[in-house]
TORFIPA-248687 format. One record per residue (C-alpha): residue in three letters; x, y, z. Coordinates in pm, whole numbers, padded with zeros to 5 digits. Layout:
N
+-----+--------+--------+--------+
!   r !      x !      y !      z !
+-----+--------+--------+--------+
! ALA !      X !      Y !      Z !
...
+-----+--------+--------+--------+
end
This chain:
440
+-----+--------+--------+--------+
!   r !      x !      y !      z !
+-----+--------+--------+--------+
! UNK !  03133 ! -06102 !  03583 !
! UNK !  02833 ! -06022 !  03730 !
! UNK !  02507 ! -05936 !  03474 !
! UNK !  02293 ! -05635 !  03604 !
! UNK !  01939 ! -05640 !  03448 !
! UNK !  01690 ! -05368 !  03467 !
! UNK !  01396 ! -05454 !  03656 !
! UNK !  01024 ! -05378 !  03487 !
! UNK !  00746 ! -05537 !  03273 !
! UNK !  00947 ! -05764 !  03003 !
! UNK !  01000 ! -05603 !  02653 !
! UNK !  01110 ! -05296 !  02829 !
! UNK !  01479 ! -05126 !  02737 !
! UNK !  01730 ! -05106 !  02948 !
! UNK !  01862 ! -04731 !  03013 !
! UNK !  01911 ! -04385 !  03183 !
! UNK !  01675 ! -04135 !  02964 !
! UNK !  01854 ! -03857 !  03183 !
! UNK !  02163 ! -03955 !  03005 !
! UNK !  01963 ! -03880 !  02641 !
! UNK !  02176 ! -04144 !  02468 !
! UNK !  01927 ! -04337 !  02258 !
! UNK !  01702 ! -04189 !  01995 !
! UNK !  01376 ! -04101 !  02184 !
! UNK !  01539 ! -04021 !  02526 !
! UNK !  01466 ! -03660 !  02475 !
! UNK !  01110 ! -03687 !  02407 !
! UNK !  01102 ! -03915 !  02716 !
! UNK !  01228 ! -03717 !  02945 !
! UNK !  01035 ! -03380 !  02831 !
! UNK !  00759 ! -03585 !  02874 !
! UNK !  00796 ! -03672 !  03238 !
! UNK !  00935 ! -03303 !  03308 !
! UNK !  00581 ! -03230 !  03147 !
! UNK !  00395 ! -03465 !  03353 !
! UNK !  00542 ! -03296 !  03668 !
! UNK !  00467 ! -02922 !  03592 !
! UNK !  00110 ! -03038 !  03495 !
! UNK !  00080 ! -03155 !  03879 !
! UNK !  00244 ! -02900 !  04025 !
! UNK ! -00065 ! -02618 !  04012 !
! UNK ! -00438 ! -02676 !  03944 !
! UNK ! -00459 ! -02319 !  03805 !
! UNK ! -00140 ! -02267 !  03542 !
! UNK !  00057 ! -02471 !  03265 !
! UNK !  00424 ! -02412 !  03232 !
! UNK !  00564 ! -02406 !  02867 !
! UNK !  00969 ! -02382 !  02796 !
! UNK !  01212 ! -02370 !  02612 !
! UNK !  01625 ! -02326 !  02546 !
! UNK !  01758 ! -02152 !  02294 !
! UNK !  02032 ! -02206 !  02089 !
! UNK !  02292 ! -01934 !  02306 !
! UNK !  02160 ! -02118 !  02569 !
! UNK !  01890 ! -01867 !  02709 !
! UNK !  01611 ! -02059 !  02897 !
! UNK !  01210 ! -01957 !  02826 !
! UNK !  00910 ! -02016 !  03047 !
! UNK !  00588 ! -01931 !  02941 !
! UNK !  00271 ! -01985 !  03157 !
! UNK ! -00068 ! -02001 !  03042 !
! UNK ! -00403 ! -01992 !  03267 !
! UNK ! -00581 ! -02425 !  03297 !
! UNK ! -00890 ! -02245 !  03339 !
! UNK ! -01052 ! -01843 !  03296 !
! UNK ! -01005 ! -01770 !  03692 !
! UNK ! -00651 ! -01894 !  03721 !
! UNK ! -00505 ! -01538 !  03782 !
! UNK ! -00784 ! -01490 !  04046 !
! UNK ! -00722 ! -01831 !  04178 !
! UNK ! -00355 ! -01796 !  04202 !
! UNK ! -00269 ! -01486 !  04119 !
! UNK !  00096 ! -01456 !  03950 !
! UNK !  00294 ! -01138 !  03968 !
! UNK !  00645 ! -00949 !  03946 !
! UNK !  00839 ! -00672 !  04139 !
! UNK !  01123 ! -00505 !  03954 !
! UNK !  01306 ! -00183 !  03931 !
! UNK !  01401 ! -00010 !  03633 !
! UNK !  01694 !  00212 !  03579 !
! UNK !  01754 !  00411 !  03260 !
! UNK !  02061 !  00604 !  03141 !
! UNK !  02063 !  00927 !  02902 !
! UNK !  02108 !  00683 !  02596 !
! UNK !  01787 !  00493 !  02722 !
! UNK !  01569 !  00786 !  02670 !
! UNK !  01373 !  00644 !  02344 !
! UNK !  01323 !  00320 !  02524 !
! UNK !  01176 !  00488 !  02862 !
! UNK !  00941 !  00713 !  02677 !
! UNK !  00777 !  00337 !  02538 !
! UNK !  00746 !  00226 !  02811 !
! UNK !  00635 !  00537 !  02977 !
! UNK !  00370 !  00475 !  02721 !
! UNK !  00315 !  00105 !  02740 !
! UNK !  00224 !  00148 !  03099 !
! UNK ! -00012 !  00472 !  03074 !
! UNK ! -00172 !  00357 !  02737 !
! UNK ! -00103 ! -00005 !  02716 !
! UNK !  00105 ! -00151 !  02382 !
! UNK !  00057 ! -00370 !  02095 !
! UNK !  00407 ! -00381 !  01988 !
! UNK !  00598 ! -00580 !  02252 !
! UNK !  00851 ! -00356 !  02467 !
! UNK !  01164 ! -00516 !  02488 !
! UNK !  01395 ! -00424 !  02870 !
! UNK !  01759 ! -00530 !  02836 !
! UNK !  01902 ! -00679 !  03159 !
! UNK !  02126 ! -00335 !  03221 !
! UNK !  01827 ! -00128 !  03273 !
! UNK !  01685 ! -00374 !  03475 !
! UNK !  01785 ! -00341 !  03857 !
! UNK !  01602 ! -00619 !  04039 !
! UNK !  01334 ! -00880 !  03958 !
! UNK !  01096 ! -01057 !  04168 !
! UNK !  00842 ! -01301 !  04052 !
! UNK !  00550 ! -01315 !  04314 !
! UNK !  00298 ! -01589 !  04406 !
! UNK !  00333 ! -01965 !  04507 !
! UNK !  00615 ! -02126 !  04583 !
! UNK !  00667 ! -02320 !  04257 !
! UNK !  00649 ! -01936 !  04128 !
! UNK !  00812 ! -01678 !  04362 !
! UNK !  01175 ! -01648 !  04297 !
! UNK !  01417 ! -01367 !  04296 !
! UNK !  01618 ! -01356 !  03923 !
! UNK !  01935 ! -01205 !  03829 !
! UNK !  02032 ! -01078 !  03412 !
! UNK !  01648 ! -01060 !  03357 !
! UNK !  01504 ! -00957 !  02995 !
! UNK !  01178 ! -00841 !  03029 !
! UNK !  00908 ! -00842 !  02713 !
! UNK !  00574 ! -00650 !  02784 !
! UNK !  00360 ! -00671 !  02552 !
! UNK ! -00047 ! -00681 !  02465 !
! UNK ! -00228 ! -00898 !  02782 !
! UNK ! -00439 ! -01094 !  02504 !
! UNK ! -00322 ! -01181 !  02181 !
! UNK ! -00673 ! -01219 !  02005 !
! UNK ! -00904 ! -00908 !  01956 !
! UNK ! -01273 ! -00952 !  01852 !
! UNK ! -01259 ! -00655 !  01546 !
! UNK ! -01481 ! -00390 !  01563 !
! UNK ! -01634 ! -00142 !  01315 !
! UNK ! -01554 !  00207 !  01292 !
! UNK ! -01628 !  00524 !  01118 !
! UNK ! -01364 !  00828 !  01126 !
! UNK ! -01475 !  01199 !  01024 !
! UNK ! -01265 !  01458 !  00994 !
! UNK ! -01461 !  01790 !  01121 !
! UNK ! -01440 !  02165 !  01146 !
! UNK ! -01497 !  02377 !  01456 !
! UNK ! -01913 !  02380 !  01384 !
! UNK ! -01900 !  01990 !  01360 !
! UNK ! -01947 !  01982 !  00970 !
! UNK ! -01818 !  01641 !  00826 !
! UNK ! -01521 !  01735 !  00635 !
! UNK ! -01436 !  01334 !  00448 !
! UNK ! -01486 !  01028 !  00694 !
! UNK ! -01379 !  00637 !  00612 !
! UNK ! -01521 !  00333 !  00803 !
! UNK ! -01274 !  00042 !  00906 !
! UNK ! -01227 ! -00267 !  01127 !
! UNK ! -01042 ! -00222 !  01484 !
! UNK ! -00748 ! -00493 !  01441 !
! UNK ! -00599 ! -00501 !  01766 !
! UNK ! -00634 ! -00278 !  02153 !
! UNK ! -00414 ! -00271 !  02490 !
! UNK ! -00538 ! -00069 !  02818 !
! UNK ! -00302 !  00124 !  03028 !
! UNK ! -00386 !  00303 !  03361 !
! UNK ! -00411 !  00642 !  03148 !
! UNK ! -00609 !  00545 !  02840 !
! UNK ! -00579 !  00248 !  02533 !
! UNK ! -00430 !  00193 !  02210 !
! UNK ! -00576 !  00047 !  01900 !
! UNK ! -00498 ! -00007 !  01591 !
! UNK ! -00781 !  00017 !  01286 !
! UNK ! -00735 ! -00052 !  00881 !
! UNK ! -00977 !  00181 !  00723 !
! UNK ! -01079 !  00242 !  00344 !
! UNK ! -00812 !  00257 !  00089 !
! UNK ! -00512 !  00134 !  00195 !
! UNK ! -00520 !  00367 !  00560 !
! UNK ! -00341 !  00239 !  00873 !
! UNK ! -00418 !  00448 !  01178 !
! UNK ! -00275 !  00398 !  01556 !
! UNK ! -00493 !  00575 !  01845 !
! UNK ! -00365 !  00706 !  02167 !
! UNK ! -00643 !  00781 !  02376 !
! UNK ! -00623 !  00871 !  02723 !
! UNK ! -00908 !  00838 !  02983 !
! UNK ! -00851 !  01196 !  03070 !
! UNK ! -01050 !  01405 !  02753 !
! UNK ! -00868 !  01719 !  02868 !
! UNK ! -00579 !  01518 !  02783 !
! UNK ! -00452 !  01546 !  02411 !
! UNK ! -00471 !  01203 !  02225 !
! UNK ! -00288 !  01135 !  01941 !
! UNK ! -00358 !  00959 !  01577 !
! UNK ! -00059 !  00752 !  01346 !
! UNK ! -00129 !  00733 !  00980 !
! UNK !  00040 !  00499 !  00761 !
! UNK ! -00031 !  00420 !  00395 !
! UNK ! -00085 !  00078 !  00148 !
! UNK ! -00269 !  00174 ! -00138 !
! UNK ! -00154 ! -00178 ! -00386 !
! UNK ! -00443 ! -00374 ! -00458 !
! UNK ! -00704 ! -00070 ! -00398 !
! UNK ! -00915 !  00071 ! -00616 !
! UNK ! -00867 !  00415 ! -00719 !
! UNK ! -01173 !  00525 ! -00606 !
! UNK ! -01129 !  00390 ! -00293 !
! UNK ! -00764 !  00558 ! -00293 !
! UNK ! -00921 !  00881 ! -00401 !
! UNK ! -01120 !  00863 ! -00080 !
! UNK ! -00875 !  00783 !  00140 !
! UNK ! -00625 !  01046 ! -00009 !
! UNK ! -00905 !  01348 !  00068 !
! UNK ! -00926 !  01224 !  00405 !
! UNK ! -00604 !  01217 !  00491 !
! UNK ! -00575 !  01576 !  00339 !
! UNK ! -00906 !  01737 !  00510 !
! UNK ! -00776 !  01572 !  00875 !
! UNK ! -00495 !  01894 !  00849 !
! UNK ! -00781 !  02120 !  00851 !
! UNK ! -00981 !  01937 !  01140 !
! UNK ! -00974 !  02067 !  01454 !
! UNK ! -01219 !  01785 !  01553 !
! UNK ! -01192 !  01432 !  01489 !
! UNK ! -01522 !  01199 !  01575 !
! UNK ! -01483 !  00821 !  01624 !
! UNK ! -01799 !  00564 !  01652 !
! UNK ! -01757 !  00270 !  01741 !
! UNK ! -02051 ! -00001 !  01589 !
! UNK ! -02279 !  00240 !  01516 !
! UNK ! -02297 !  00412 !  01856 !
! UNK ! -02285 !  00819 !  01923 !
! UNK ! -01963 !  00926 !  01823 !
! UNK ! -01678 !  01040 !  02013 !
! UNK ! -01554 !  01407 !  01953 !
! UNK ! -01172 !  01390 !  02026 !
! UNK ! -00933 !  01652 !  01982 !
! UNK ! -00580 !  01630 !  01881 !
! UNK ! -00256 !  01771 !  01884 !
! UNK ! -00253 !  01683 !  01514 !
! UNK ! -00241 !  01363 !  01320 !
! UNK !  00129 !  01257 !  01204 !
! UNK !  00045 !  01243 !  00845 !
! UNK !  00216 !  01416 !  00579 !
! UNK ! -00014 !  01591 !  00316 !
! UNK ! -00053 !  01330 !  00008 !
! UNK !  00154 !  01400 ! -00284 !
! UNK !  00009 !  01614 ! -00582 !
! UNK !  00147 !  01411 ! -00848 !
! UNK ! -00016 !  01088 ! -00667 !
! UNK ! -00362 !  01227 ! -00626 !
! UNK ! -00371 !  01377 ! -00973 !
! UNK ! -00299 !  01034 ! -01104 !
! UNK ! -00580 !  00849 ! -00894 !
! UNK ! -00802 !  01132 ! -00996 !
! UNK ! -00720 !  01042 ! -01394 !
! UNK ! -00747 !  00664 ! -01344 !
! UNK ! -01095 !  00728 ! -01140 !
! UNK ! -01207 !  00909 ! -01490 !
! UNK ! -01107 !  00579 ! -01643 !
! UNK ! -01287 !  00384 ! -01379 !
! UNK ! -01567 !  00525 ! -01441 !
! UNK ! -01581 !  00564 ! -01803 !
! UNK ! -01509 !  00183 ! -01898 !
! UNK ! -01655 !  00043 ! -01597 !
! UNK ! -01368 ! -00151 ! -01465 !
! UNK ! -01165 ! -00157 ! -01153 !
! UNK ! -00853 ! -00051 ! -01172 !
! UNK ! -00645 ! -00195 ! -00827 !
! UNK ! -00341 !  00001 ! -00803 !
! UNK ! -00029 ! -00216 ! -00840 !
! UNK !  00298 ! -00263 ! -00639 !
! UNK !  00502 ! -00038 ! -00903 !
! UNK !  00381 !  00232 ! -01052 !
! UNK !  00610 !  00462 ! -01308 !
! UNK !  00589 !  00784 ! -01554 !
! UNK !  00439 !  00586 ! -01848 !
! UNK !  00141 !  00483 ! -01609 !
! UNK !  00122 !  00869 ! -01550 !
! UNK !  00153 !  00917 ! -01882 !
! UNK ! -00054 !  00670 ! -02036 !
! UNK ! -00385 !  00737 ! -01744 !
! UNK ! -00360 !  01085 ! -01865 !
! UNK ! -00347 !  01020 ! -02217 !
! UNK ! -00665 !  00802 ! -02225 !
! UNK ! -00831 !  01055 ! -02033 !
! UNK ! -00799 !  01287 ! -02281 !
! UNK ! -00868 !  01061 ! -02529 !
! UNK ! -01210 !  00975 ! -02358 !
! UNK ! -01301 !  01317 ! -02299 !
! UNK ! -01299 !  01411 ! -02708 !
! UNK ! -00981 !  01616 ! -02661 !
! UNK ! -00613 !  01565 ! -02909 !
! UNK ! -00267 !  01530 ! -02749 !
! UNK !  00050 !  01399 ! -02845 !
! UNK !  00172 !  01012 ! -02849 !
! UNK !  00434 !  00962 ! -02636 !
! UNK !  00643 !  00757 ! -02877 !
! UNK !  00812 !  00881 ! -03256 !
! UNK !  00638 !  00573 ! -03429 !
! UNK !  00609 !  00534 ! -03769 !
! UNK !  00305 !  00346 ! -04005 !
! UNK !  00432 !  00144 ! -04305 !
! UNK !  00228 ! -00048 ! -04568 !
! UNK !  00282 ! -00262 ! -04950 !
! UNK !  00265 ! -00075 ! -05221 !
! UNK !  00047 ! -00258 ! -05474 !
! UNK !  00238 ! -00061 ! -05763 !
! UNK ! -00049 !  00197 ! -05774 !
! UNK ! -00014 !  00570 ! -05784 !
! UNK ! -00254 !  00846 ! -05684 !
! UNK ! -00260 !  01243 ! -05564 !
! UNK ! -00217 !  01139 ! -05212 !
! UNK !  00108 !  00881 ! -05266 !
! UNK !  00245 !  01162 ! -05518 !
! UNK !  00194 !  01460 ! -05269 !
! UNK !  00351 !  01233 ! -04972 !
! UNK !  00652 !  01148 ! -05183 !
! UNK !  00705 !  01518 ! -05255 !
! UNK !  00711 !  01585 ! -04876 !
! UNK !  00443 !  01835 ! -04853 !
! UNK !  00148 !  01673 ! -04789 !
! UNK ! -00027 !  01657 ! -04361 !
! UNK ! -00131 !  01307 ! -04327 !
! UNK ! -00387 !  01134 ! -04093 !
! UNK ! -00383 !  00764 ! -04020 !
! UNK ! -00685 !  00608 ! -03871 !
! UNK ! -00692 !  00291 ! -03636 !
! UNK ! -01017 !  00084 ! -03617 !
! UNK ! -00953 !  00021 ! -03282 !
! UNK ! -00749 !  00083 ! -03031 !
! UNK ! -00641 ! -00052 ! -02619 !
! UNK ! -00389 ! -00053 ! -02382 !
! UNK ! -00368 ! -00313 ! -02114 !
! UNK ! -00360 ! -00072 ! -01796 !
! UNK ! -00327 ! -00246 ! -01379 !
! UNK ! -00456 ! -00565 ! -01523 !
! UNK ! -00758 ! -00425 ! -01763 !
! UNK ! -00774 ! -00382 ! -02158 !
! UNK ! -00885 ! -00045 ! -02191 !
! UNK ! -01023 ! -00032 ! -02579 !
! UNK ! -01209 !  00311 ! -02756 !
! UNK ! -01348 !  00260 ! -03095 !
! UNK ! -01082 !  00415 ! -03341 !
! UNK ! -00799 !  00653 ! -03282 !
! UNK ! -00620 !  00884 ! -03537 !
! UNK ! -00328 !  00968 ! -03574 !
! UNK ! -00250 !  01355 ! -03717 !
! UNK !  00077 !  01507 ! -03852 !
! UNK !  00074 !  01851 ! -04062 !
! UNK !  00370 !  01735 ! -04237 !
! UNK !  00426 !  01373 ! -04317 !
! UNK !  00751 !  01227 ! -04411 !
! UNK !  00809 !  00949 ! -04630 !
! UNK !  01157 !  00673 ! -04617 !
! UNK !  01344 !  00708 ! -04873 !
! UNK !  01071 !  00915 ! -05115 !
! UNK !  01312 !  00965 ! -05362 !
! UNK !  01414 !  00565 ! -05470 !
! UNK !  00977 !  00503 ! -05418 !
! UNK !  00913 !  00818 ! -05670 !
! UNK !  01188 !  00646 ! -05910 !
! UNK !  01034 !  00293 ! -05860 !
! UNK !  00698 !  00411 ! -05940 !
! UNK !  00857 !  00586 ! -06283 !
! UNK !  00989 !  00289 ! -06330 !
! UNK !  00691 !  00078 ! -06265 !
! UNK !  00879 ! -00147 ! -05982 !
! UNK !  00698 !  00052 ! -05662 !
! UNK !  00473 ! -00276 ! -05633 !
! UNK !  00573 ! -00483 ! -05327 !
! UNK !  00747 ! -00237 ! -05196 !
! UNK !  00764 ! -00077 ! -04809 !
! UNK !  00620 !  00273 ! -04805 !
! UNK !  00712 !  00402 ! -04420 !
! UNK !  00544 !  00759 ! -04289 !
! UNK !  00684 !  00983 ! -04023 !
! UNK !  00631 !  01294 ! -03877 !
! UNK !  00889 !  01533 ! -03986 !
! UNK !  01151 !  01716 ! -03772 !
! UNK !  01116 !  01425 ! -03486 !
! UNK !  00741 !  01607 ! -03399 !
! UNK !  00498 !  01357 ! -03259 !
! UNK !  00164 !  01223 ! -03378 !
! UNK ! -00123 !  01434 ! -03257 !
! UNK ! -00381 !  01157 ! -03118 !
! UNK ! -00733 !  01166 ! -03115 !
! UNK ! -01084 !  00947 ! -03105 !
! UNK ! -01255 !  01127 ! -03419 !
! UNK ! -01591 !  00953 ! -03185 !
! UNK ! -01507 !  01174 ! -02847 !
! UNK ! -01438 !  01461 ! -03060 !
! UNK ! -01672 !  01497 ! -03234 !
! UNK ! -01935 !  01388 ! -02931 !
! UNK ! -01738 !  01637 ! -02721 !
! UNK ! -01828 !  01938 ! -02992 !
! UNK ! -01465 !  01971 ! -03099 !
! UNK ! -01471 !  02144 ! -03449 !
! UNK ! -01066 !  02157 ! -03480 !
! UNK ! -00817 !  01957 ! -03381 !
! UNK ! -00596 !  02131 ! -03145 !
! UNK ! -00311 !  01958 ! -02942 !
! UNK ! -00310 !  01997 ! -02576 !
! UNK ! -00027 !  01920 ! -02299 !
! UNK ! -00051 !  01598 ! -02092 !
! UNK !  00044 !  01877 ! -01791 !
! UNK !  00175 !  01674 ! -01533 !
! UNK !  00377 !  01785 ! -01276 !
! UNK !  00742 !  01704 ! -01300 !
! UNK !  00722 !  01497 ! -01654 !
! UNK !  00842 !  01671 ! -01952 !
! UNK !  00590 !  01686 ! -02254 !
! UNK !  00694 !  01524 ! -02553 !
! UNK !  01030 !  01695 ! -02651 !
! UNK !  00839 !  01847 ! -03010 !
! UNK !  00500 !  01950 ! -02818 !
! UNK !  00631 !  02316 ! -02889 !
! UNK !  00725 !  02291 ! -03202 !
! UNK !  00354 !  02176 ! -03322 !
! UNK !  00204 !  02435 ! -03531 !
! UNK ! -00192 !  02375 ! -03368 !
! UNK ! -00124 !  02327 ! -02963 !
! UNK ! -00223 !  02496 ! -02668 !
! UNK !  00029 !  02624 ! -02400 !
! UNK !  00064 !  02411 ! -02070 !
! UNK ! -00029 !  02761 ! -01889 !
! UNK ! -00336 !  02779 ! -02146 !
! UNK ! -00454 !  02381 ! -02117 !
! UNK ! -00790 !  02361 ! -01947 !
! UNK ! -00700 !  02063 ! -01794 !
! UNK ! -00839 !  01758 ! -01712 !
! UNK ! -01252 !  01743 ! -01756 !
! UNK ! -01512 !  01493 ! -01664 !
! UNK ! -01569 !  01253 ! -01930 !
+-----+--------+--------+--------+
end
């Protein structure tokens, strides 16, 4: 038997890295298929890749800033598109007059033929081609921007400044993308041509934003579907006048900006910000009214049928007796009182709590114990009767507001029922009569 040995510097192994047996071969051999595309032009690096359904990537990047000027890379191909294809051809109708910044995928059946164009480690003529077009340059340098929304004489309706976030060219006109105030998303079509018609994409975030910063962005959206005229200004320069078929924004809902608006009043009044959260529900509504109110010196109901219990020390007065008979209005005052709300204790100093007819557990065994001179250590509990709620109120904002009588109003919001006994309170005011919501 004859031994074959590998020729080479000693302390070498002995092996085929095409074959890929032995841990390391396939780093080897990338390396040396690395090594050869590096040589192979002085203007363009090849990157690849194969995927695991055995689709093969190349990517090529520019060596140097005049590498496409240099050796300039190209493609030839046809497109066809069917009926069913009519989505995908107005994209890339688009792409190609406007530019994109979401990539365009082509499927290999609407693609005819496909020539890549340039040197001969380049040019080659490809069958069951996928094309992605997408944005030329990845990075974007952002840019500020300011957005009114005007009338036909050019008065400023609302306007919100923003950072640019990403742009493509076209042969027609660009495309850019901007975040602006409070939670706004916008997506411009512009086209070269101004006696073209551009066009303006709104989309919406508003968690983590503060409510006045919603509030702003919420009257802009609503004063652009009065605008005829919408001016853009780029870093400060003169502003563009654009007009537009119409920005595709819905009008934003009542029940939404009625809430900001009450949680701006509570913004304001304790100082805090209040960032809107990723969940909001009716007892938020409920609650941001509520405190409003409260703040504003004016009475409504509590949301909840609570009750307020204390020891009896074995004492009798007028008060206990007249509670015990059931006939008796009662008011309960809290030293203080605050409500965690989007992360903030909101705290006034002292609430009350109002019912003209107070209830008492189980008056009748209490009344006994007291005739028998047991009532000490025992649970006296107070509710409003006929399931009525509490009537709420800061005696401090009342009585700073000029309020002489206590008089229940509605929490009025759209599409929440008041509390079911609202109606049944004998001092209230009518939704339809409710002044509504005031500046504190």
């Amino acid at each position: 038997m004859r031994r074959h040995s590998c020729p080479g510097s000693r302390g070498t192994s002995c092996g085929n890295p095409s074959a890929l047996a032995r841990p390391g071969d396939l780093r080897s051999e990338v390396t040396r298929m690395s090594d050869r595309l590096h040589g192979r032009s002085e203007y363009w690096g090849t990157s690849f890749a194969m995927e695991p359904d055995g689709s093969y990537l190349e990517t090529y990047f520019p060596k140097r800033p005049d590498a496409l000027d240099r050796e300039p890379l190209g493609a030839n191909f046809t497109l066809q598109f069917t009926p069913d294809d009519s989505p995908l051809k107005a994209r890339w109708e688009s792409a190609m007059k406007f530019g994109t910044i979401d990539t365009v995928v082509l499927p290999t059946h609407v693609i005819r033929s496909f020539e890549k164009t340039g040197p001969d480690w380049f040019s080659e003529v490809l069958d069951e081609v996928e094309v992605h077009f997408g944005p030329a340059d990845e990075t974007h340098e952002p840019r500020s921007i300011r957005v009114e929304a005007r009338d036909e004489s050019g008065q400023v309706l609302a306007a919100v400044r923003g950072k640019t976030t990403a742009l493509a060219h076209g042969y027609g006109g660009y495309t850019f993308d901007a975040d602006l105030e409070g939670g706004i998303t916008q997506r411009w079509t512009l086209p070269l041509d101004r006696s073209e018609s551009g066009a303006i994409t709104f989309s919406t975030d508003f968690v983590g934003f503060r409510a006045r910063e919603i509030r702003r962005a919420l009257r802009f959206i609503d004063k652009t579907h009065q605008a005829p005229i919408i001016a853009l200004t780029f870093d400060g320069m003169l502003p563009i006048l654009l007009n537009f078929d119409g920005p595709e924004a819905t009008s934003p809902d009542g029940n939404l900006t009625t809430f900001i608006d009450d949680v701006c009043a509570l913004e304001d009044y304790f100082e805090v910000d209040l960032r809107l959260p990723s969940n909001i529900d009716s007892t938020d509504l409920i609650w941001a009214r509520i405190m409003r109110m409260l703040v504003e010196g004016r009475a409504t109901a509590h949301p909840h049928n609570g009750t307020f219990g204390g020891i009896l020390d074995g004492t009798s007065d007028p008060g206990i007796e007249g509670l015990l008979a059931g006939d008796r209005a009662a008011v309960i005052r809290q030293s203080g009182f605050g409500i965690e709300f989007f992360g903030e204790v909101l705290e006034i100093d002292g609430l009350a709590y109002y019912t003209h007819h107070a209830l008492v557990d189980d008056a009748e065994s209490l009344r006994q114990a007291f005739i028998d001179q047991t009532a000490e250590g025992k649970t006296l509990t107070i509710r409003p009767a006929d399931g009525l709620p509490w009537v709420i109120y800061s005696p401090t904002h009342i009585e700073r507001a000029g309020n002489t009588t206590v008089l229940a109003q509605p929490w009025g919001i759209t599409g929440l029922p008041e509390h079911s006994g609202f109606a049944r309170l004998p001092n209230h005011v009518r939704n339809e009569e409710s002044a509504g919501p005031q500046s504190p």
